[in-house]
CHARMM internal coordinates of N, CA and C (Angstrom, degrees):
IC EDIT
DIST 1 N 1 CA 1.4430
DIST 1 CA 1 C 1.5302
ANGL 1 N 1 CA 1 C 109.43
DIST 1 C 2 N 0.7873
ANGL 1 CA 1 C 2 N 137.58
DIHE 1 N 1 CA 1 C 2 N 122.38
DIST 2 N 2 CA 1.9251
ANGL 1 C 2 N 2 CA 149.83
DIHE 1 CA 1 C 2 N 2 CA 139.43
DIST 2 CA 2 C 0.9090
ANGL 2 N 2 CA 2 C 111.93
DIHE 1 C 2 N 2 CA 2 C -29.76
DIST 2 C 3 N 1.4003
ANGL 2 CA 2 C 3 N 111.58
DIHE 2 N 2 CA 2 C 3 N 141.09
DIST 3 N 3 CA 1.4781
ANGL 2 C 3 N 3 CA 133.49
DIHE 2 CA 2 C 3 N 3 CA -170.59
DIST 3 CA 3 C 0.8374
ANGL 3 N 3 CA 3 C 124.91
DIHE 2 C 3 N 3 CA 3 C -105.40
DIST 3 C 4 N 1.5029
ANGL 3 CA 3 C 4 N 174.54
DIHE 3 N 3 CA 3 C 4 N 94.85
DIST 4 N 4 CA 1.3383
ANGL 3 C 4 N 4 CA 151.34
DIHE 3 CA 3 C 4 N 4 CA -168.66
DIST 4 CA 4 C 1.4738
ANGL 4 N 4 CA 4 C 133.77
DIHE 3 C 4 N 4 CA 4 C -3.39
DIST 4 C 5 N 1.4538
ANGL 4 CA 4 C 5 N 97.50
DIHE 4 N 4 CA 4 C 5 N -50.04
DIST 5 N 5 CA 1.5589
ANGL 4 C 5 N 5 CA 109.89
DIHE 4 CA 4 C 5 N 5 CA 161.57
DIST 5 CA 5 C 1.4637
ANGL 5 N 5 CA 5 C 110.14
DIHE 4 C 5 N 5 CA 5 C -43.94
DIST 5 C 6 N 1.4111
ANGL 5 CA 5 C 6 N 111.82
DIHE 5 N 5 CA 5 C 6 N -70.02
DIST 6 N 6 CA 1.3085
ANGL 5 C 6 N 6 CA 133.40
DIHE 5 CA 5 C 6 N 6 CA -167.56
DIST 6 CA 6 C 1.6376
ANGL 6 N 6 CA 6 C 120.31
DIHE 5 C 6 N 6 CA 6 C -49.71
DIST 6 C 7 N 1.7627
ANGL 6 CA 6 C 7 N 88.30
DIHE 6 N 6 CA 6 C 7 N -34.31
DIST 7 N 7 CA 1.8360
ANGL 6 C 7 N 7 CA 79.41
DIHE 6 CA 6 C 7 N 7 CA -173.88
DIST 7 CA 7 C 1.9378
ANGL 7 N 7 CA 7 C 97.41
DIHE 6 C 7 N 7 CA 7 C -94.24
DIST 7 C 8 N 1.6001
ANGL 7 CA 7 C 8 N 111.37
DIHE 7 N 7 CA 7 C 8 N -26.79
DIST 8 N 8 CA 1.5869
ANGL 7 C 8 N 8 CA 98.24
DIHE 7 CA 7 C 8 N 8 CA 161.68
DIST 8 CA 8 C 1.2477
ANGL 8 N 8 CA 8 C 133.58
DIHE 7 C 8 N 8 CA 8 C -53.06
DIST 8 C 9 N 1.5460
ANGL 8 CA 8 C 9 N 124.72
DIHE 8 N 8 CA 8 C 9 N -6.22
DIST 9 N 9 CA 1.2963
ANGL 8 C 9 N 9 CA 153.21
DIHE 8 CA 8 C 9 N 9 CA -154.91
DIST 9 CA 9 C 1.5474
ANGL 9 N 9 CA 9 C 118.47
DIHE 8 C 9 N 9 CA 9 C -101.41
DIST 9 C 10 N 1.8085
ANGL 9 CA 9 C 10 N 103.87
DIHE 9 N 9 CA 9 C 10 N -54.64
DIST 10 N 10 CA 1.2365
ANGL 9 C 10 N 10 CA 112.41
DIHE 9 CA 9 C 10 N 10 CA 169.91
DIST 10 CA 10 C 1.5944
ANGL 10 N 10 CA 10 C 110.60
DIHE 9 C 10 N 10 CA 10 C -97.68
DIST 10 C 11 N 1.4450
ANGL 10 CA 10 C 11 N 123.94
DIHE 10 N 10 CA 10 C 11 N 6.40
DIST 11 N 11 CA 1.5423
ANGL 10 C 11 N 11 CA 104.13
DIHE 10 CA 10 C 11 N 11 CA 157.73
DIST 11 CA 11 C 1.6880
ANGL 11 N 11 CA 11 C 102.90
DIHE 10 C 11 N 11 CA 11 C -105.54
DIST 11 C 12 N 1.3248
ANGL 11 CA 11 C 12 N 126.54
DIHE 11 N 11 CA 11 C 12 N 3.43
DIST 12 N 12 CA 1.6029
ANGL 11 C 12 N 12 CA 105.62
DIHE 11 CA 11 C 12 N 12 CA -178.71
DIST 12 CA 12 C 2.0210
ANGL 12 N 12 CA 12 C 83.55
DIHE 11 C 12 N 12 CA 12 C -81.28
DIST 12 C 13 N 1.5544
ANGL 12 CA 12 C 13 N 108.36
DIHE 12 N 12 CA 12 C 13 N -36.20
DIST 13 N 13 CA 1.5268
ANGL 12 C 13 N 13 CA 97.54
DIHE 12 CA 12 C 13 N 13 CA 179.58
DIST 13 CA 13 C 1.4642
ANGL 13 N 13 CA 13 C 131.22
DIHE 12 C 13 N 13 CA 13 C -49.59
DIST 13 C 14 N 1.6758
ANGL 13 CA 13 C 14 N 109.85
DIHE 13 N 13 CA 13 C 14 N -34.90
DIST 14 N 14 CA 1.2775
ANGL 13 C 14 N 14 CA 124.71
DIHE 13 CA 13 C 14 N 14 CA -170.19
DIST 14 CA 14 C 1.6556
ANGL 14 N 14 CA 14 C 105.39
DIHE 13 C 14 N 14 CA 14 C -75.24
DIST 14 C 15 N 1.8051
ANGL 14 CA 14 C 15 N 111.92
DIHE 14 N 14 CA 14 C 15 N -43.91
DIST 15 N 15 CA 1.0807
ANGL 14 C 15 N 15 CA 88.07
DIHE 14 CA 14 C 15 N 15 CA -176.96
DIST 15 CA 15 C 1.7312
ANGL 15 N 15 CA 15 C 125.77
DIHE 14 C 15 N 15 CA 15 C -112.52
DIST 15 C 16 N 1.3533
ANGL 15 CA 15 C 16 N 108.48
DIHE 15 N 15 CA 15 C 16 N 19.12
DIST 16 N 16 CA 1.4137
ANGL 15 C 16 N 16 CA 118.83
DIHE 15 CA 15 C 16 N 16 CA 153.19
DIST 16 CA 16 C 2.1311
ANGL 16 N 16 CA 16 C 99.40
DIHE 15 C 16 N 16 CA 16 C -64.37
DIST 16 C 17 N 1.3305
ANGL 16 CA 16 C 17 N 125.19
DIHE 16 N 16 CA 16 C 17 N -48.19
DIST 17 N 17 CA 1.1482
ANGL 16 C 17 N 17 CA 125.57
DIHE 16 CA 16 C 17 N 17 CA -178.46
DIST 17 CA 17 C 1.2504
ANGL 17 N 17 CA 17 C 114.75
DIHE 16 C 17 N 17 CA 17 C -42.65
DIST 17 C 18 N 1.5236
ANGL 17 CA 17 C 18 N 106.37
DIHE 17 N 17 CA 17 C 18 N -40.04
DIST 18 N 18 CA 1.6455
ANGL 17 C 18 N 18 CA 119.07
DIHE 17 CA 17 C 18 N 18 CA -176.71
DIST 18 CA 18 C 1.3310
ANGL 18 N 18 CA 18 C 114.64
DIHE 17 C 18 N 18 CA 18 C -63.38
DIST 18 C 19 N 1.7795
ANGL 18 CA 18 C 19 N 103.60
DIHE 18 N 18 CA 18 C 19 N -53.86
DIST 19 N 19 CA 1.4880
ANGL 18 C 19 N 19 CA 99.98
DIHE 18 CA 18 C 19 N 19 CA 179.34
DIST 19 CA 19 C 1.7351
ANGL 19 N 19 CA 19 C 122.61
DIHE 18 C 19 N 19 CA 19 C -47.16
DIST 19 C 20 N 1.2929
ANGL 19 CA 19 C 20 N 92.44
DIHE 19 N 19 CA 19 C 20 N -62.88
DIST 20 N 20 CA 1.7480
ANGL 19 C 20 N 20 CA 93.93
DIHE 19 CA 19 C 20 N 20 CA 168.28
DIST 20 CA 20 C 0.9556
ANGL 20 N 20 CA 20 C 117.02
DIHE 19 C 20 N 20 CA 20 C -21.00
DIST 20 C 21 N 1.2501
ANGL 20 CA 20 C 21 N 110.55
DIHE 20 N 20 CA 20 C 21 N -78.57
DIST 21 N 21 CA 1.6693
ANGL 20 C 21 N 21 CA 120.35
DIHE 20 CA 20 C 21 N 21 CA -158.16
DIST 21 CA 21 C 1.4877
ANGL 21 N 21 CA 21 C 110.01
DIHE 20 C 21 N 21 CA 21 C -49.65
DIST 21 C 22 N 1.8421
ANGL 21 CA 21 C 22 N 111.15
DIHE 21 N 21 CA 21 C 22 N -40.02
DIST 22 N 22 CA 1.2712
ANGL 21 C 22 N 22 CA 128.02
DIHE 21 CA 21 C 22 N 22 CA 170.41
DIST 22 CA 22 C 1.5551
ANGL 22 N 22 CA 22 C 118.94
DIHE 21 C 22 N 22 CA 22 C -35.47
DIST 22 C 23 N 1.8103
ANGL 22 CA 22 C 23 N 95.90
DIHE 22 N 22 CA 22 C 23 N -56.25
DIST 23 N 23 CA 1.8551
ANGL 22 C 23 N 23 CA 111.97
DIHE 22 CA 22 C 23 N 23 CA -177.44
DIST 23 CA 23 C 1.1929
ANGL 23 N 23 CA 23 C 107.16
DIHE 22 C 23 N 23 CA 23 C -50.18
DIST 23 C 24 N 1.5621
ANGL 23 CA 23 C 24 N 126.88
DIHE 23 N 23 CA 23 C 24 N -20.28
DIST 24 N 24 CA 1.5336
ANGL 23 C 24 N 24 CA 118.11
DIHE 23 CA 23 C 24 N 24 CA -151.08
DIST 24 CA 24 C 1.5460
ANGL 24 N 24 CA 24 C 98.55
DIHE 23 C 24 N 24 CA 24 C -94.10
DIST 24 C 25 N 1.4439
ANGL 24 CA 24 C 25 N 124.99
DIHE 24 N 24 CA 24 C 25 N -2.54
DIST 25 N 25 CA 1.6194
ANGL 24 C 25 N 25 CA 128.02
DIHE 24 CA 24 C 25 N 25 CA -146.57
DIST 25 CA 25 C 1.8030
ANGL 25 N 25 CA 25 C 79.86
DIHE 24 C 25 N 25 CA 25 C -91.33
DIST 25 C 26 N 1.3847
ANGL 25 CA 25 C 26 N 125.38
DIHE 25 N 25 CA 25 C 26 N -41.90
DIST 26 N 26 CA 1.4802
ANGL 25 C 26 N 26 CA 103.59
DIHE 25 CA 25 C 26 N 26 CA -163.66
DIST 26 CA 26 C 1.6628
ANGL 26 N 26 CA 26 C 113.52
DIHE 25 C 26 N 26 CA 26 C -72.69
DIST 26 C 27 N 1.6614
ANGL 26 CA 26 C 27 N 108.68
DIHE 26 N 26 CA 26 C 27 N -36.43
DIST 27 N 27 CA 1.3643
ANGL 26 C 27 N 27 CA 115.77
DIHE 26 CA 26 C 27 N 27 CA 164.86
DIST 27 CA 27 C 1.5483
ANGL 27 N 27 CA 27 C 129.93
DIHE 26 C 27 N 27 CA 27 C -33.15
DIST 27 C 28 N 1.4724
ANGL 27 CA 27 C 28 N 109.13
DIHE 27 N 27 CA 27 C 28 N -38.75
DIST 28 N 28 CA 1.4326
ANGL 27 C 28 N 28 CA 138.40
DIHE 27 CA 27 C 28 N 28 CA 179.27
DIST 28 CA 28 C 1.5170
ANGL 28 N 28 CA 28 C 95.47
DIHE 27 C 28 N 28 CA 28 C -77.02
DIST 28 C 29 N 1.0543
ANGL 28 CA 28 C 29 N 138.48
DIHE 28 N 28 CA 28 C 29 N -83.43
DIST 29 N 29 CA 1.3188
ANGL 28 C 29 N 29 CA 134.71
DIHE 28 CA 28 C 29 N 29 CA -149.27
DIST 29 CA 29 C 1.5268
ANGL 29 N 29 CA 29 C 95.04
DIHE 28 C 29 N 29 CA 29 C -93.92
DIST 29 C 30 N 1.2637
ANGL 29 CA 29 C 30 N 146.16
DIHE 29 N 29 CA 29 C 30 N 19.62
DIST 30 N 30 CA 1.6320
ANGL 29 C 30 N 30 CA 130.45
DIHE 29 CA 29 C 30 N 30 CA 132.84
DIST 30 CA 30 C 1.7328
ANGL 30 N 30 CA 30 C 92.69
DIHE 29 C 30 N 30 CA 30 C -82.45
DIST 30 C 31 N 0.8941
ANGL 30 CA 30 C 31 N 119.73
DIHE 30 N 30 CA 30 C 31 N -61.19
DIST 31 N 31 CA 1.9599
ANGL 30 C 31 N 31 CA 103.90
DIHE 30 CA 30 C 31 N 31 CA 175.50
DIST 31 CA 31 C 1.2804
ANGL 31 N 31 CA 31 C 119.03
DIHE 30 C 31 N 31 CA 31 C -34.87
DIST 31 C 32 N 1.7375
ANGL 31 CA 31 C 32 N 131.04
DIHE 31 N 31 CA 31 C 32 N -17.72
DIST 32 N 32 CA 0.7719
ANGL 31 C 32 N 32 CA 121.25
DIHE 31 CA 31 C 32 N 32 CA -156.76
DIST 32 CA 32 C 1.7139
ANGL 32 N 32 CA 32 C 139.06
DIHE 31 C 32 N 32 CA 32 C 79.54
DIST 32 C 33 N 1.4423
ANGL 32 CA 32 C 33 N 106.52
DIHE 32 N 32 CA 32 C 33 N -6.73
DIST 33 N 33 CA 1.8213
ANGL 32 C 33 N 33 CA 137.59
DIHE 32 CA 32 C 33 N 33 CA -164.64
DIST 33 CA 33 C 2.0256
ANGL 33 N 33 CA 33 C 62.59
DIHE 32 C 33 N 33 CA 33 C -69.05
DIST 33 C 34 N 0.8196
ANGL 33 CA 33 C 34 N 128.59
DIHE 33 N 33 CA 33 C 34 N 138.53
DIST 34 N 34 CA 1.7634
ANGL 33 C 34 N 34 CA 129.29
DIHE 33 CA 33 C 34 N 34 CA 134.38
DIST 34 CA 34 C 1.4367
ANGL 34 N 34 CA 34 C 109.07
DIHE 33 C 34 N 34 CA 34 C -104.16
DIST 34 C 35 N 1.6062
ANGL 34 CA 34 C 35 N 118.26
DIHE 34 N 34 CA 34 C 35 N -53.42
DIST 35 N 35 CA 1.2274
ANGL 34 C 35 N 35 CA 109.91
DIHE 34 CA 34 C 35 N 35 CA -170.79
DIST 35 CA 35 C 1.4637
ANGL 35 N 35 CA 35 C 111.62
DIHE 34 C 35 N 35 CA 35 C -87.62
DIST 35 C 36 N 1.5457
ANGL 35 CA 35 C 36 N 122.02
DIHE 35 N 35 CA 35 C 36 N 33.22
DIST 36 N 36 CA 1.4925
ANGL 35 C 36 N 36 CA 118.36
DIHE 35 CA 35 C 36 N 36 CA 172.78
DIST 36 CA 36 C 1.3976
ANGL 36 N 36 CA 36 C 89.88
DIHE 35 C 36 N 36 CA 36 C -113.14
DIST 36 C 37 N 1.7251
ANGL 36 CA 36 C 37 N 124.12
DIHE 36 N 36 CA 36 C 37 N -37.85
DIST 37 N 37 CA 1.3916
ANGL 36 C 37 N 37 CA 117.89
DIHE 36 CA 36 C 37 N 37 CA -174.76
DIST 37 CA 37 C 1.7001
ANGL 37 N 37 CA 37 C 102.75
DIHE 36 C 37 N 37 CA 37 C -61.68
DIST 37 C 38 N 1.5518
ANGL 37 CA 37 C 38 N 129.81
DIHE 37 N 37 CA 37 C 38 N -40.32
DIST 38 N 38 CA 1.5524
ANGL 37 C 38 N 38 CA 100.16
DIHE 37 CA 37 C 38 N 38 CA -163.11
DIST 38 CA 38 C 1.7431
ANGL 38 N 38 CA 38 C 92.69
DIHE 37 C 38 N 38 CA 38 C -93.11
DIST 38 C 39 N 1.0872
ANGL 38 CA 38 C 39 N 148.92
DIHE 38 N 38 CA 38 C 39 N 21.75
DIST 39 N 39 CA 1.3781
ANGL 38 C 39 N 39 CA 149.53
DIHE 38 CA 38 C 39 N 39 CA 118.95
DIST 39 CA 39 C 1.3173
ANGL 39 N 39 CA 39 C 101.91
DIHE 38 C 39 N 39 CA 39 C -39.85
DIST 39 C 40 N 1.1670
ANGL 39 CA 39 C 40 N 157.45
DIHE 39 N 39 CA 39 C 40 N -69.00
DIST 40 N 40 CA 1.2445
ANGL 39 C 40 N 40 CA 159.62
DIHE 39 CA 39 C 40 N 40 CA -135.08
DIST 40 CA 40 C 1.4068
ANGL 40 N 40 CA 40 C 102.75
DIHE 39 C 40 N 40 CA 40 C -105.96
DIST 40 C 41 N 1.4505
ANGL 40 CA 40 C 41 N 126.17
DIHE 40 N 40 CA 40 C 41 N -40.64
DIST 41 N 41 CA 1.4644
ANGL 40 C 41 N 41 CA 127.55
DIHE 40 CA 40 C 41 N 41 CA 165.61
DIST 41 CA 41 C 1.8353
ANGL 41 N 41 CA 41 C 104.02
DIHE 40 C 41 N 41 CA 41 C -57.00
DIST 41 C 42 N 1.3754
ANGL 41 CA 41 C 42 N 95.55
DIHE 41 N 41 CA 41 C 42 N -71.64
DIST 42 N 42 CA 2.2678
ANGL 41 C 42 N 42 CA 104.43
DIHE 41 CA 41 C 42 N 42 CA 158.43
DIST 42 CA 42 C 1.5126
ANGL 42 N 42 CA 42 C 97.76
DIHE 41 C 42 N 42 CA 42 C 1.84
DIST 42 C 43 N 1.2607
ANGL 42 CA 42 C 43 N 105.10
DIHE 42 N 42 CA 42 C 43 N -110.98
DIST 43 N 43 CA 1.2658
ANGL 42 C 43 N 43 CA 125.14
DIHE 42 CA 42 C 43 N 43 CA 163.44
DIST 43 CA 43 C 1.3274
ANGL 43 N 43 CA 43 C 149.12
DIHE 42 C 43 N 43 CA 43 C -9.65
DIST 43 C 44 N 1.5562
ANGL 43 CA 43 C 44 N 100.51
DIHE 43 N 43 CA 43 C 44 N -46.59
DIST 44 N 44 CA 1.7382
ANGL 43 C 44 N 44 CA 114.26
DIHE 43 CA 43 C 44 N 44 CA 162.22
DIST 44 CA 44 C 1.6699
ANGL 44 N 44 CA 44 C 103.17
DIHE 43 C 44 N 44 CA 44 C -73.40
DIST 44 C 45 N 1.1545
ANGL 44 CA 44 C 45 N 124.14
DIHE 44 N 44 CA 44 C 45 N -40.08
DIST 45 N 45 CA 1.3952
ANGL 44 C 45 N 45 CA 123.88
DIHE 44 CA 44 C 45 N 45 CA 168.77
DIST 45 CA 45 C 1.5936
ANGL 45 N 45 CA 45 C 129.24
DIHE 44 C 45 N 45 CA 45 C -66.55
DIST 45 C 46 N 1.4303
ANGL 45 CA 45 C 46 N 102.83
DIHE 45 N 45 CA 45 C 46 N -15.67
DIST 46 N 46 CA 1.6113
ANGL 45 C 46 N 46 CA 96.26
DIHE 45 CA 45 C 46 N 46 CA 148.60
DIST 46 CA 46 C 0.8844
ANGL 46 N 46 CA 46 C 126.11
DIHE 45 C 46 N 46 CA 46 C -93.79
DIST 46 C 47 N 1.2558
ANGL 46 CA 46 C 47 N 123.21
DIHE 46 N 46 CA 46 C 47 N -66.67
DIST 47 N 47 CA 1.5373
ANGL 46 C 47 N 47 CA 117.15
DIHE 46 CA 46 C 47 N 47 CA 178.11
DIST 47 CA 47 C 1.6320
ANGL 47 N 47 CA 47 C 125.10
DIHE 46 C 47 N 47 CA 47 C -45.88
DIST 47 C 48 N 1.7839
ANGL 47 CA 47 C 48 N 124.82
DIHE 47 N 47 CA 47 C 48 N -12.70
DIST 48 N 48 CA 1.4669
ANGL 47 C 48 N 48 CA 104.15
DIHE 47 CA 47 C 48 N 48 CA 137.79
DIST 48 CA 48 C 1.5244
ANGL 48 N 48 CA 48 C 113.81
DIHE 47 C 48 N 48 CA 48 C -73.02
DIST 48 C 49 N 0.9455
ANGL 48 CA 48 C 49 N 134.00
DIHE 48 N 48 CA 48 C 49 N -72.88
DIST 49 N 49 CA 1.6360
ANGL 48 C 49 N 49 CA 136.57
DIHE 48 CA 48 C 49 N 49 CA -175.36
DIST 49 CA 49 C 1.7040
ANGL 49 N 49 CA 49 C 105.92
DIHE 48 C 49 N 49 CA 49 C -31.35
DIST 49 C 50 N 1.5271
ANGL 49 CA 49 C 50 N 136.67
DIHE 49 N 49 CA 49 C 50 N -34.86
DIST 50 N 50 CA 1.3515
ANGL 49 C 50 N 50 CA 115.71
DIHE 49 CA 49 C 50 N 50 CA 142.78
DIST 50 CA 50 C 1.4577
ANGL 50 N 50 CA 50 C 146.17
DIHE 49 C 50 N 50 CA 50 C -67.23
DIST 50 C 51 N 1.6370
ANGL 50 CA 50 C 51 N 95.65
DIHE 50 N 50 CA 50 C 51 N 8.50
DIST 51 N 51 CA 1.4854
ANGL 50 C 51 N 51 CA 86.16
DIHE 50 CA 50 C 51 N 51 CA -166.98
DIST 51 CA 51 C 1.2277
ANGL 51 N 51 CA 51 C 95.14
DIHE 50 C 51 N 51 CA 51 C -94.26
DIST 51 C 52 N 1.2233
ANGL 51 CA 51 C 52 N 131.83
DIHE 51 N 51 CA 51 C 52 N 9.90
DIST 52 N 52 CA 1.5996
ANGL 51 C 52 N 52 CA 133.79
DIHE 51 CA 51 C 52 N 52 CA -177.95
DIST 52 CA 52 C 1.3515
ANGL 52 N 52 CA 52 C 111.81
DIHE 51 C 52 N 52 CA 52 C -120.67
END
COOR INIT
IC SEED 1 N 1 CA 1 C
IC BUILD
């Protein structure tokens, strides 16, 4: 069972994960990547929406 600690623990993880993934969307679309940036938007939107 999870602890309080534990579940504050794996969502500050989940959604620090999000941000990242988030940072990478402008990198992508100055490259021109469009459909790698909303992969990476995709993505930043799960991993917040799992961290809860």
């Amino acid at each position: 069972m999870m602890t309080d600690e534990d579940r504050v623990a794996v969502v500050a993880y989940r959604m620090e994960n999000a941000r990242r993934t988030l940072d990478e969307v402008t990198f992508h679309i100055k490259q021109g990547f469009y459909n790698t940036a909303m992969n990476r938007m995709y993505y930043a939107c799960f991993y917040a929406v799992s961290a809860y």
